[in-house]
C-alpha positions as CSV (number, residue, x, y, z in Angstrom):
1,X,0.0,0.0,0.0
2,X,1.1,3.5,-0.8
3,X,2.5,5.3,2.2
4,X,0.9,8.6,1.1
5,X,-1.8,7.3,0.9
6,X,-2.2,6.0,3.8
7,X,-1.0,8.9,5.6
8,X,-3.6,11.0,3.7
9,X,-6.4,9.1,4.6
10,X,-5.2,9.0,8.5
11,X,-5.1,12.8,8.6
12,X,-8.3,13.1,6.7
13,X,-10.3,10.4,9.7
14,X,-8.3,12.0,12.0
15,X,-9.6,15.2,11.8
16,X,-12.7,14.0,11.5
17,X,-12.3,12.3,14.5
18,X,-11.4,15.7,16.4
19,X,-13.5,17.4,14.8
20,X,-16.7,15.4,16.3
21,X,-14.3,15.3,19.6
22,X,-15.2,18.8,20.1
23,X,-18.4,18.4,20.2
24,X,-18.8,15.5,22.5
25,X,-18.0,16.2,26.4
26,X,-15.2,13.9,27.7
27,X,-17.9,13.2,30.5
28,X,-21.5,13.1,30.2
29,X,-23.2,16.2,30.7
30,X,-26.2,16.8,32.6
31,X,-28.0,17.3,29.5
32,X,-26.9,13.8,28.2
33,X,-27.4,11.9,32.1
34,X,-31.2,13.2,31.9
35,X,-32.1,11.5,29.0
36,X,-33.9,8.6,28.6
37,X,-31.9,5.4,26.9
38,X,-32.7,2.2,25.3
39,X,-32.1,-0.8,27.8
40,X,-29.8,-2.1,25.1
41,X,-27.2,1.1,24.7
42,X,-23.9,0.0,25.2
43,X,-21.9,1.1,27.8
44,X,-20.3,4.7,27.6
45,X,-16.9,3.2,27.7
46,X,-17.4,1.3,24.8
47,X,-17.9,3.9,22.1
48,X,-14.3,5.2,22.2
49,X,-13.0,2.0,21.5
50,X,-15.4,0.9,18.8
51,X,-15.1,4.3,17.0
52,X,-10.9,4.2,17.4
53,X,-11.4,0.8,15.7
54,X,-13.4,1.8,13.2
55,X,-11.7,5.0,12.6
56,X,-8.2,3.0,12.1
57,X,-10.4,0.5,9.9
58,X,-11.8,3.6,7.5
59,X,-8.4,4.9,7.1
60,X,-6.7,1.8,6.7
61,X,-9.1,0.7,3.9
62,X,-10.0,3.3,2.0
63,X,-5.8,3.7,1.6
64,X,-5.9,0.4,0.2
65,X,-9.1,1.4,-2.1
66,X,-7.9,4.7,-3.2
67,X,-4.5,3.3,-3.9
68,X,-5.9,0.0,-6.1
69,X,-7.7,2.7,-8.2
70,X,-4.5,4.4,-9.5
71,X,-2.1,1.9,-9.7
72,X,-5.1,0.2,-12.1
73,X,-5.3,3.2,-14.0
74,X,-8.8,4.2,-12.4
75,X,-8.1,7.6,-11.3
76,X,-12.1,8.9,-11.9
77,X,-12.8,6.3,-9.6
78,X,-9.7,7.1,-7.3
79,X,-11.4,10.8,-7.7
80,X,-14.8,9.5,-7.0
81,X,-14.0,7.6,-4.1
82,X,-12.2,10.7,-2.3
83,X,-15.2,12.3,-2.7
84,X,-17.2,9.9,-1.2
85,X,-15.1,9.8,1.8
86,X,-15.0,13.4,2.1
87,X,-18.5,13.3,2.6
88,X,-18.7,10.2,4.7
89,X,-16.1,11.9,7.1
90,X,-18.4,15.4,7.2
91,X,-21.6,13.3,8.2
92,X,-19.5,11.2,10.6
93,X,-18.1,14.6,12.5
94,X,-21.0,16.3,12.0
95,X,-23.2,13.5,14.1
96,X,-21.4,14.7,17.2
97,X,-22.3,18.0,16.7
98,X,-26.4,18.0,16.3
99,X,-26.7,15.0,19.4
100,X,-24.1,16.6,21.7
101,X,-23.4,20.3,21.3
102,X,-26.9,21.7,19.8
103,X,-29.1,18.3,21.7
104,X,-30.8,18.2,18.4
105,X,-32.5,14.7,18.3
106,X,-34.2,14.4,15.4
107,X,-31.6,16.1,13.3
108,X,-29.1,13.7,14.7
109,X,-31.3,10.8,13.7
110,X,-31.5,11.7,10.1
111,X,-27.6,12.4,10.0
112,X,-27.3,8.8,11.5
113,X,-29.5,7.1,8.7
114,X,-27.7,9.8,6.2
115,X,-24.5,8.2,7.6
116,X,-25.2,4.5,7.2
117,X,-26.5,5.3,3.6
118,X,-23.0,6.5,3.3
119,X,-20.7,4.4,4.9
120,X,-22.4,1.4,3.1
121,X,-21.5,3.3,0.0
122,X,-18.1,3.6,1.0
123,X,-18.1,-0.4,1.4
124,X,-19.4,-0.7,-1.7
125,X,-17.2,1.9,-3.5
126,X,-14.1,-0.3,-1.1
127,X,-14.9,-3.6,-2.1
128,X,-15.1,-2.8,-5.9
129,X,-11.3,-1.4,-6.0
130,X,-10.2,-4.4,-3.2
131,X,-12.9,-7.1,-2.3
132,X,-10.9,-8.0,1.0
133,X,-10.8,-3.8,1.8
134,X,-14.6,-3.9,1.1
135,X,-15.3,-6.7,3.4
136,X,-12.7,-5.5,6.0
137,X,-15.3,-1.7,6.3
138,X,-18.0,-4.0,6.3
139,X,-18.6,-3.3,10.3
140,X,-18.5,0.4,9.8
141,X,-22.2,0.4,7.9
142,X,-23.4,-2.1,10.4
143,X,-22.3,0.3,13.6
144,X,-23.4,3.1,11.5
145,X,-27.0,1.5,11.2
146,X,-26.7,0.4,14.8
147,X,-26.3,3.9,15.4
148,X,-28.9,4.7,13.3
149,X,-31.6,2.8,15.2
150,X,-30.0,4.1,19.0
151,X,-30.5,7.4,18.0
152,X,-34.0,7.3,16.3
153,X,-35.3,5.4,19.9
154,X,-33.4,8.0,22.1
155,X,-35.3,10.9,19.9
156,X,-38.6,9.1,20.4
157,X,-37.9,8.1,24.3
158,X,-37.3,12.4,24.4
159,X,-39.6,14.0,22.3
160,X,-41.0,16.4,24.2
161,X,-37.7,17.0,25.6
162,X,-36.3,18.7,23.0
């Protein structure tokens, strides 16, 4: 795998990573402790370690994606595919930011779903330049989606919260 392309696609998740970092208290605020959860949320402790994970599996793969497309000769793809991460990295920081810093529930939902949507395109887009890259990101769509369905049941356990 190309180096810079690795290194690339690290600097790209990780500042996607602190970007949604920002926005998310290192200990839950009062605002977050008084709403109501799903029996089955994990654990607090175990989002930081599933997101590192994933965020070492999303730059680890789409490296190996985005490097497949040009040494074939597939540099709209290669193109295309940035693009597509891009996004997928906006959504993913931007998550943090309607939940934790503006408590918008709803909103957050919808950016979850919008999310998923992505992140299973980025699998998709993955596994077409590098099947085993594409299977490798498969768990990023399905925490995504997991995600997805926590946050639409927190907004409806809170509606008239918000």
């Amino acid at each position: 795998m190309n180096k810079s392309a690795l290194a690339a696609t690290a600097l790209a998740v990780g500042a996607a990573a602190g970007t949604g970092s920002v926005a998310s208290p290192r200990r839950a605020s009062s605002w977050y402790s008084r709403l109501r959860k799903p029996d089955y949320q994990p654990p607090g402790a175990a989002f930081p370690v599933v997101w590192t994970i994933l965020y070492g599996d999303i730059a680890g793969s789409s490296a190996a994606a985005i490097d497949r497309f040009r040494t074939t000769g597939h540099h709209d793809n290669a193109c295309r595919y940035v693009a597509a991460l891009s996004l997928n990295l906006l959504l993913n920081a931007g998550w943090s930011w309607l939940f934790f810093r503006y408590h918008k529930l709803g909103a957050s939902a919808l950016g979850a779903a919008a999310l998923t949507v992505s992140s299973a395109d980025l699998a998709r887009r993955t596994a077409q330049a590098d099947p085993r890259a594409g299977l490798a990101l498969l768990p990023y769509p399905l925490w995504c989606a997991f995600a997805t369905v926590l946050s639409t049941h927190i907004w409806q356990l809170n509606r008239r919260s918000e």
